[in-house]
mmCIF file of the N, C-alpha and C atoms, coordinates in Angstrom:
data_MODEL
# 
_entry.id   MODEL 
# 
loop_
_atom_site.group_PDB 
_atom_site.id 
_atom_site.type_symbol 
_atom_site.label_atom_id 
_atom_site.label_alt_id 
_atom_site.label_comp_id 
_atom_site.label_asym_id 
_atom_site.label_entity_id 
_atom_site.label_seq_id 
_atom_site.pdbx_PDB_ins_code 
_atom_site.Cartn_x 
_atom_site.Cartn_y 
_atom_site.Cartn_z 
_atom_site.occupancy 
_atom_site.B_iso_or_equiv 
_atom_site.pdbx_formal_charge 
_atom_site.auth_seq_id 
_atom_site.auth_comp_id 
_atom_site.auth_asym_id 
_atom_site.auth_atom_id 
_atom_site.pdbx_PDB_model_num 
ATOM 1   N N  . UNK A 1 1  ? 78.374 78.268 124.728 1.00 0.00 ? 1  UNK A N  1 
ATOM 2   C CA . UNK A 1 1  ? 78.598 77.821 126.084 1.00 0.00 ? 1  UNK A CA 1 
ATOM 3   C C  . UNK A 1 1  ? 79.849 78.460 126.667 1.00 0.00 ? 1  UNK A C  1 
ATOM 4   N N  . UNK A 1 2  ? 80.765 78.827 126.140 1.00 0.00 ? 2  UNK A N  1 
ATOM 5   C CA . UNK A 1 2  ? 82.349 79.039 126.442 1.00 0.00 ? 2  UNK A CA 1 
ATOM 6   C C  . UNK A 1 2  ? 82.228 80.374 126.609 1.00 0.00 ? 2  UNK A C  1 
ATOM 7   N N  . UNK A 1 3  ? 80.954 81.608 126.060 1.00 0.00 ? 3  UNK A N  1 
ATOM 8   C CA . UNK A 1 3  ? 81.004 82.609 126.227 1.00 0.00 ? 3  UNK A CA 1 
ATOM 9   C C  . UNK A 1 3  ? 79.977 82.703 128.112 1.00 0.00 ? 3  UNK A C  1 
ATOM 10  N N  . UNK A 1 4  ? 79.859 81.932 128.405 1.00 0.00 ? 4  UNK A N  1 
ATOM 11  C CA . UNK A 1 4  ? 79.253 82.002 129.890 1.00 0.00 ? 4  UNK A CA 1 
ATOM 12  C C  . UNK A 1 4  ? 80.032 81.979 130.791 1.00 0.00 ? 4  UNK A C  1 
ATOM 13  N N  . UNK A 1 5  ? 81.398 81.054 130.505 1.00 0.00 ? 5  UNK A N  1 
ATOM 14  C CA . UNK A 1 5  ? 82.438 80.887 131.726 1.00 0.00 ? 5  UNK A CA 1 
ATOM 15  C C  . UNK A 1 5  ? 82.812 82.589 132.015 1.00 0.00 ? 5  UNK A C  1 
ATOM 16  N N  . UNK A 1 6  ? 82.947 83.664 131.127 1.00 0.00 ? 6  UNK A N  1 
ATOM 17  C CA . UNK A 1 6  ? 83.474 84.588 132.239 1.00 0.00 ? 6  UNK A CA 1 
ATOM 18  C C  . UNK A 1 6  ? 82.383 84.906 132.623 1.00 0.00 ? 6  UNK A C  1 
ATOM 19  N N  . UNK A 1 7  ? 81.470 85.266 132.341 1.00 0.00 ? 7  UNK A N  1 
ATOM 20  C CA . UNK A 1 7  ? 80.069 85.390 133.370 1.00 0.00 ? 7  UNK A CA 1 
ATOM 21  C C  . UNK A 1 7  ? 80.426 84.959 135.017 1.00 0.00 ? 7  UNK A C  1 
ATOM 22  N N  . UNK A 1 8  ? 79.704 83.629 134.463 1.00 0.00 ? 8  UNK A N  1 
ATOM 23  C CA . UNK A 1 8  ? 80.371 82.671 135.975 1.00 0.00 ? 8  UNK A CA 1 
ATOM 24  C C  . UNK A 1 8  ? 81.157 82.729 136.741 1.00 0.00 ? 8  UNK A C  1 
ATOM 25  N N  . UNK A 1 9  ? 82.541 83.005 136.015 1.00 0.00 ? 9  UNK A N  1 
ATOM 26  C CA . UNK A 1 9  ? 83.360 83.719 136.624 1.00 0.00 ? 9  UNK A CA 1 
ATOM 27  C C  . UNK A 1 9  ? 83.532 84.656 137.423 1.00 0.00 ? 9  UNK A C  1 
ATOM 28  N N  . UNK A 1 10 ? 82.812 85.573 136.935 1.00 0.00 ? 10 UNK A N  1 
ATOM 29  C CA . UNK A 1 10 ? 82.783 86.936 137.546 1.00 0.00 ? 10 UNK A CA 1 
ATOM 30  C C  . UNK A 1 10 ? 81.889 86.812 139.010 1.00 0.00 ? 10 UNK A C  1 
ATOM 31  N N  . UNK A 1 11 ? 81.256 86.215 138.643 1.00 0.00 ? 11 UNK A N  1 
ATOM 32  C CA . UNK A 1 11 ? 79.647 85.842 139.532 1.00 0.00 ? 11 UNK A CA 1 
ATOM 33  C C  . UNK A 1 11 ? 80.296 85.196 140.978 1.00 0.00 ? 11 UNK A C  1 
ATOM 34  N N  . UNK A 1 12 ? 81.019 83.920 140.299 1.00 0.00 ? 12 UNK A N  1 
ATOM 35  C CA . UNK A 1 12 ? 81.798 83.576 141.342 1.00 0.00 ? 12 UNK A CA 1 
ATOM 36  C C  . UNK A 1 12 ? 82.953 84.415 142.357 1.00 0.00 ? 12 UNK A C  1 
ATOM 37  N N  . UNK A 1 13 ? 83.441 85.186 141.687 1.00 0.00 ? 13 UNK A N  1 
ATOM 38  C CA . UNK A 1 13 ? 84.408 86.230 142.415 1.00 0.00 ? 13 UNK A CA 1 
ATOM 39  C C  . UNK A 1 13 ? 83.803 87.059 143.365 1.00 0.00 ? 13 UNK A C  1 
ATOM 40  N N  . UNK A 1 14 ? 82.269 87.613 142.583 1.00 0.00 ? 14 UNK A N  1 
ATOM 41  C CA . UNK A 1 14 ? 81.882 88.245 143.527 1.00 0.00 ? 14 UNK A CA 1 
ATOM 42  C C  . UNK A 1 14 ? 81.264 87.881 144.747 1.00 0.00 ? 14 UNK A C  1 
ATOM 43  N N  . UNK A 1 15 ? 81.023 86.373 144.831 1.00 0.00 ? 15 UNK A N  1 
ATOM 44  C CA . UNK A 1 15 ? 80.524 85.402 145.854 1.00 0.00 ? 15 UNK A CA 1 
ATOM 45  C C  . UNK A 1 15 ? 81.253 85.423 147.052 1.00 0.00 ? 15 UNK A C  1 
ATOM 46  N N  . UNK A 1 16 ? 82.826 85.423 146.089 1.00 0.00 ? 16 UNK A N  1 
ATOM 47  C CA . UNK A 1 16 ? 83.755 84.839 147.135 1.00 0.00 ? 16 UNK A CA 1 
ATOM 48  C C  . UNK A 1 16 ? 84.245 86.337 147.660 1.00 0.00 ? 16 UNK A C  1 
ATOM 49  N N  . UNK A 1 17 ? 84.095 87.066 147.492 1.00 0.00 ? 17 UNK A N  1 
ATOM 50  C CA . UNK A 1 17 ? 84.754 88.455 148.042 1.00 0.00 ? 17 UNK A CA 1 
ATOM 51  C C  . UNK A 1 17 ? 83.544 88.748 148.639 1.00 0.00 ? 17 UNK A C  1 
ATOM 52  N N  . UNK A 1 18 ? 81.992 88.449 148.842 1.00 0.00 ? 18 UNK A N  1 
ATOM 53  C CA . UNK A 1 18 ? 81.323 88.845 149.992 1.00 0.00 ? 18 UNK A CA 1 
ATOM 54  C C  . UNK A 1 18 ? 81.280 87.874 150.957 1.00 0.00 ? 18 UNK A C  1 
ATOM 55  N N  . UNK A 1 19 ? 81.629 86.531 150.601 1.00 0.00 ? 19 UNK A N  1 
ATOM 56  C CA . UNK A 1 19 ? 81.825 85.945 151.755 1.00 0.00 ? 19 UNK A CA 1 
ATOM 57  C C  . UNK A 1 19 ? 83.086 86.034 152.448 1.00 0.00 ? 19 UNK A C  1 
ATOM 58  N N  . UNK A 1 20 ? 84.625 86.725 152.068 1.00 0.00 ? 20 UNK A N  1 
ATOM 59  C CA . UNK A 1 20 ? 85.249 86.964 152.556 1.00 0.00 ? 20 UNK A CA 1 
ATOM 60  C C  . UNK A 1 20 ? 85.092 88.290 153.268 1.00 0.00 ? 20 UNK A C  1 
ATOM 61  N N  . UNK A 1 21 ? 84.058 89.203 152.902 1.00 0.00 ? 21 UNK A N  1 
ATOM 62  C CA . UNK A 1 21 ? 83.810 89.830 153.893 1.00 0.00 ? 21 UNK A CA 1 
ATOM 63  C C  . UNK A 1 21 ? 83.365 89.640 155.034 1.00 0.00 ? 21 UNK A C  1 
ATOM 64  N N  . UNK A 1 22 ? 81.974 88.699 154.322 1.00 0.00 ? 22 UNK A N  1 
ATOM 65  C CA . UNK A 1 22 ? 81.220 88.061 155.797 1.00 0.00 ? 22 UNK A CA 1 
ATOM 66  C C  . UNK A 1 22 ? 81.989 87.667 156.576 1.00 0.00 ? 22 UNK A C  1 
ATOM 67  N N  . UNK A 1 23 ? 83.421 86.897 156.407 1.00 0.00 ? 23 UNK A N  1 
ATOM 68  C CA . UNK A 1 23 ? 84.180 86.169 157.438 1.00 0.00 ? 23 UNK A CA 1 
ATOM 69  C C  . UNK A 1 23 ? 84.920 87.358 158.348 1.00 0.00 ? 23 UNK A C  1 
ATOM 70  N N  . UNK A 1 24 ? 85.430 88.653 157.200 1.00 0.00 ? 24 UNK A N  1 
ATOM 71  C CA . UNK A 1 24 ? 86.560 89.247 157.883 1.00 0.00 ? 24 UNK A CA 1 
ATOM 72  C C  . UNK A 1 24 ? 85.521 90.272 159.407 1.00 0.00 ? 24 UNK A C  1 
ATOM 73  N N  . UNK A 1 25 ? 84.408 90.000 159.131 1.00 0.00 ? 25 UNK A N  1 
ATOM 74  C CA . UNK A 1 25 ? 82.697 90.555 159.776 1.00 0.00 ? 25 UNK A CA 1 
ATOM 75  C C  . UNK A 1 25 ? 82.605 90.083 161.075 1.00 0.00 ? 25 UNK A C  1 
ATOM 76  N N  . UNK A 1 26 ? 82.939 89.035 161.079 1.00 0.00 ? 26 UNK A N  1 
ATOM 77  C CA . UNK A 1 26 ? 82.732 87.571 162.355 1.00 0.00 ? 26 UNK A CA 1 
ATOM 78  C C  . UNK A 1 26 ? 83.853 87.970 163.014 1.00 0.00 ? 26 UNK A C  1 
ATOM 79  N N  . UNK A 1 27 ? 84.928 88.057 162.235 1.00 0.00 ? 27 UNK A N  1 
ATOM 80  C CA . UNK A 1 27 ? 86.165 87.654 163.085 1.00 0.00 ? 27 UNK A CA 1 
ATOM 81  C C  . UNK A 1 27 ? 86.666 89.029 163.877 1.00 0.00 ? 27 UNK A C  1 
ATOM 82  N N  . UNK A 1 28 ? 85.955 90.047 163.033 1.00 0.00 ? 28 UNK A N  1 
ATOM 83  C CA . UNK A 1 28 ? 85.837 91.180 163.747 1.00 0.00 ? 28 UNK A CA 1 
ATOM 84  C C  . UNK A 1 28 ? 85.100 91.455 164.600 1.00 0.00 ? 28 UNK A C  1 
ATOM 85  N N  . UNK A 1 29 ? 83.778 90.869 164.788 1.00 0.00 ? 29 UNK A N  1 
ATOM 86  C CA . UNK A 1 29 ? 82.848 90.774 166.057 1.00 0.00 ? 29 UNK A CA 1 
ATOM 87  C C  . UNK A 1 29 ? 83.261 89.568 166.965 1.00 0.00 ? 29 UNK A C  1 
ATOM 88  N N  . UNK A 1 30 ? 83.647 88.585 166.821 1.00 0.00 ? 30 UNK A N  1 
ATOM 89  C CA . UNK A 1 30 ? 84.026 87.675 167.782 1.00 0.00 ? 30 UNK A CA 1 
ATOM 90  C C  . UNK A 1 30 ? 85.223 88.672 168.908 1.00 0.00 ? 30 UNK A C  1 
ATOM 91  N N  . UNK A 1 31 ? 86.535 88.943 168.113 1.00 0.00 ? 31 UNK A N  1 
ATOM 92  C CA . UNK A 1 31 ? 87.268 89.642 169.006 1.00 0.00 ? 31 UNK A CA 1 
ATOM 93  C C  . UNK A 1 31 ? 86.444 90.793 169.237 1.00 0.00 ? 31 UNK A C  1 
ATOM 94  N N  . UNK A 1 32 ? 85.695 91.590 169.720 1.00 0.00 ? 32 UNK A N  1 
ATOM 95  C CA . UNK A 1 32 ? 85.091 92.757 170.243 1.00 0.00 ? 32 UNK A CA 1 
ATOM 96  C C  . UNK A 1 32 ? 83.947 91.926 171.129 1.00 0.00 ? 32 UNK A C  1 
ATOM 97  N N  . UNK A 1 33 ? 83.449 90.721 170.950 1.00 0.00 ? 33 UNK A N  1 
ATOM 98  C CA . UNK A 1 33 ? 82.740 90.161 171.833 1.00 0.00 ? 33 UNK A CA 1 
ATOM 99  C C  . UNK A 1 33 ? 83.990 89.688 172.981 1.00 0.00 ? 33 UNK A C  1 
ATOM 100 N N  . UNK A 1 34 ? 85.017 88.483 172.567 1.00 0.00 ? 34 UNK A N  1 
ATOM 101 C CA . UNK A 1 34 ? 85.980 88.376 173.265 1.00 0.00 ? 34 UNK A CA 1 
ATOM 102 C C  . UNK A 1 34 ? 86.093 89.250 174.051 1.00 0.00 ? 34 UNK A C  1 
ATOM 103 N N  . UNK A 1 35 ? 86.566 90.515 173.752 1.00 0.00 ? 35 UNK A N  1 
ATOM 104 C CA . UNK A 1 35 ? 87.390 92.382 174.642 1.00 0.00 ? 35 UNK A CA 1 
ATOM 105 C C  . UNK A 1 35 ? 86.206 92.353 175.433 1.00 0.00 ? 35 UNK A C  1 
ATOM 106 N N  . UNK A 1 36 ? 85.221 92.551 175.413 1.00 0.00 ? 36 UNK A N  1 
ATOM 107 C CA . UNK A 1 36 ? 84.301 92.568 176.229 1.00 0.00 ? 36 UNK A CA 1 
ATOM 108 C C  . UNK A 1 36 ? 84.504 91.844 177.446 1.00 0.00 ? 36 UNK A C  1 
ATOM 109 N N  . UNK A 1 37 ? 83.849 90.230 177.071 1.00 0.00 ? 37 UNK A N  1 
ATOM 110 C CA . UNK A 1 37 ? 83.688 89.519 177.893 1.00 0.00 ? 37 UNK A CA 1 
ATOM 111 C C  . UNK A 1 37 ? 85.094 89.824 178.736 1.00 0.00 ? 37 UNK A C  1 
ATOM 112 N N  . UNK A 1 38 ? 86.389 89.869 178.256 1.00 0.00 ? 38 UNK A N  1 
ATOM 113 C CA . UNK A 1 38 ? 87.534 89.794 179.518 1.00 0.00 ? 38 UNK A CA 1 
ATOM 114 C C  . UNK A 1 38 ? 87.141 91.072 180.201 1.00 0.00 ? 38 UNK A C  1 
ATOM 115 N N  . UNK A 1 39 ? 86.912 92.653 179.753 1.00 0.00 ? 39 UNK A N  1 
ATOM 116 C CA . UNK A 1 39 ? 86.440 93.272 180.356 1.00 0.00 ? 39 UNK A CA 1 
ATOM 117 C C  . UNK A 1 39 ? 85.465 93.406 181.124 1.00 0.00 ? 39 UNK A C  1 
ATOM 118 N N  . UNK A 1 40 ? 84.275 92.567 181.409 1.00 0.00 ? 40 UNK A N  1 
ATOM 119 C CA . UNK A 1 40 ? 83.141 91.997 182.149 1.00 0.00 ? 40 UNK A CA 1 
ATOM 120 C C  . UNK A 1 40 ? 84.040 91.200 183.182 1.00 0.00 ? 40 UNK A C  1 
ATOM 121 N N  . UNK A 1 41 ? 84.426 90.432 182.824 1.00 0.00 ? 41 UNK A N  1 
ATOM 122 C CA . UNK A 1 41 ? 85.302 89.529 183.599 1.00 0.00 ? 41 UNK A CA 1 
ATOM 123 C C  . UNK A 1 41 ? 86.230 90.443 184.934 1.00 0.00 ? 41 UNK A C  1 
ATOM 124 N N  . UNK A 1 42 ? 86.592 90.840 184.234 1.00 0.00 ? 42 UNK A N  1 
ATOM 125 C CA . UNK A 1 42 ? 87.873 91.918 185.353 1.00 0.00 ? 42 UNK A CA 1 
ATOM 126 C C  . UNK A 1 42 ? 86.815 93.101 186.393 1.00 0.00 ? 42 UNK A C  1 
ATOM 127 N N  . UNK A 1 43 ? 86.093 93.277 185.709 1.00 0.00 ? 43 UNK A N  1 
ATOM 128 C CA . UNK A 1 43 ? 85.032 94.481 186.340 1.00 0.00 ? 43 UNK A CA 1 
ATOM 129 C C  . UNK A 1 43 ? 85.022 93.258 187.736 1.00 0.00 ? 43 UNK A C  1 
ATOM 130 N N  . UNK A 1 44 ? 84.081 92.072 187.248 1.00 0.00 ? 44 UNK A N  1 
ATOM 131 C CA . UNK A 1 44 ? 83.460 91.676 188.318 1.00 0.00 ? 44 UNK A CA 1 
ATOM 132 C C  . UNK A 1 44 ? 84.462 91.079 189.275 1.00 0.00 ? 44 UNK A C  1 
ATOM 133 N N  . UNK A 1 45 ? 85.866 90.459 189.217 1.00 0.00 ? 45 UNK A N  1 
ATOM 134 C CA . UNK A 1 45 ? 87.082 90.690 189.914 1.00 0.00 ? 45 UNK A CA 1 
ATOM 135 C C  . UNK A 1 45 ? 86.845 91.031 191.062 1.00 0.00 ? 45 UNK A C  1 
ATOM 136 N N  . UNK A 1 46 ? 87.260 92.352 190.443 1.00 0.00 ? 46 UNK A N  1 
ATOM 137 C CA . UNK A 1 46 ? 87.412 93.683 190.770 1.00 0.00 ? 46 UNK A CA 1 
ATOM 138 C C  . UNK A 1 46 ? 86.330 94.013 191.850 1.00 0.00 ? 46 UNK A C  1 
ATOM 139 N N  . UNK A 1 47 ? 85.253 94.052 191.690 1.00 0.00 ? 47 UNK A N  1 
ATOM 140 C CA . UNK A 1 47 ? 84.173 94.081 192.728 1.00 0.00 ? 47 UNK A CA 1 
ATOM 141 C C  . UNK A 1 47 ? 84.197 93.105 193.471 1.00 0.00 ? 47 UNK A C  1 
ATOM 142 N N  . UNK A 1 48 ? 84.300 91.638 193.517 1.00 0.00 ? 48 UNK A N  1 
ATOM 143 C CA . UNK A 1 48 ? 84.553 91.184 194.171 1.00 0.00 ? 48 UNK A CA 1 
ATOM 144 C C  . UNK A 1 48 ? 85.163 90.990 195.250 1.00 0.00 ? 48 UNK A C  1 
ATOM 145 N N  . UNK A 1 49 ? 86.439 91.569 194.789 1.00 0.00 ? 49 UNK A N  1 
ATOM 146 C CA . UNK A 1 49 ? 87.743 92.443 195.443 1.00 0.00 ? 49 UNK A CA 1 
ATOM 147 C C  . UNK A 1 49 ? 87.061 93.104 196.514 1.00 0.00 ? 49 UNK A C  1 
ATOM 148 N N  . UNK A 1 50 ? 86.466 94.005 196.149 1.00 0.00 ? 50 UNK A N  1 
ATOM 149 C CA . UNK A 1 50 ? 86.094 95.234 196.789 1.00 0.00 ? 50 UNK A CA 1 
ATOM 150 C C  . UNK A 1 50 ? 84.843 94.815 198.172 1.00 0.00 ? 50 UNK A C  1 
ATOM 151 N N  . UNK A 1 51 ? 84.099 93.857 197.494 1.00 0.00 ? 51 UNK A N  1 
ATOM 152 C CA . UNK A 1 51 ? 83.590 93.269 198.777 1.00 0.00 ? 51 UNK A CA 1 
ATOM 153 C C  . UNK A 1 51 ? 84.059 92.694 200.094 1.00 0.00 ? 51 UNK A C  1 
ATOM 154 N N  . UNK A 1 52 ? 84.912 91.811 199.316 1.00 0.00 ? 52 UNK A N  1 
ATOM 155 C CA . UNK A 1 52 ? 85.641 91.174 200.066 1.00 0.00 ? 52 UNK A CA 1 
ATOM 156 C C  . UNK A 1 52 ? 86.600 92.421 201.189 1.00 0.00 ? 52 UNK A C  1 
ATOM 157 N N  . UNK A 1 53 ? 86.866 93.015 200.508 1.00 0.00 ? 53 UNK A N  1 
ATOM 158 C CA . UNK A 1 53 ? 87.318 93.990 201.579 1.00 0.00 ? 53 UNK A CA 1 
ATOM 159 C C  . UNK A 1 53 ? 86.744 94.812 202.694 1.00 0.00 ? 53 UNK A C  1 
ATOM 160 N N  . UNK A 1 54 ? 85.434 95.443 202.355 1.00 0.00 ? 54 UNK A N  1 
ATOM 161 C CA . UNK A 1 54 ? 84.500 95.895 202.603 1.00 0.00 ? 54 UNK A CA 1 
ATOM 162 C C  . UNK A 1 54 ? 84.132 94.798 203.770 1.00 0.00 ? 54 UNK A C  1 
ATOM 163 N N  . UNK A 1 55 ? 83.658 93.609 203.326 1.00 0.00 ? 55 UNK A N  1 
ATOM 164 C CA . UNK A 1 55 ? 83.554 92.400 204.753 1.00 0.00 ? 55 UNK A CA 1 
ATOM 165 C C  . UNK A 1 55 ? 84.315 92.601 205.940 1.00 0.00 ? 55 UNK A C  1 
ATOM 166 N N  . UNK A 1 56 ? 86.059 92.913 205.299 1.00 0.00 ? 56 UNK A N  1 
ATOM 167 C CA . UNK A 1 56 ? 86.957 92.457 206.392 1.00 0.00 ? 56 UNK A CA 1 
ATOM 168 C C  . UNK A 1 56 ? 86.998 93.777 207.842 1.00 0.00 ? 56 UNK A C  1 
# 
């Protein structure tokens, strides 16, 4: 039985280092979704802007 714990071990490490990828994955697409959206955001501003002027 005692010769399985490093098995397990190992098994487990490698669990936890792809789910710390998966996370470092997210947190890298969340901010690039974030950059976006403020960049969407400012575009439409910005046009807004531009209407509004265009009206006056």
């Amino acid at each position: 039985m005692s010769q399985d714990y490093p098995a397990r071990i190992a098994a487990l490490e490698d669990a936890l280092r792809q789910k710390d990828s998966q996370l470092s994955l997210i947190a890298e697409t969340e901010s690039f979704l974030r950059s976006a959206l403020s960049r969407a955001e400012e575009k439409i501003e910005n046009e807004e802007r531009e209407i509004e002027h265009l009206r006056a």
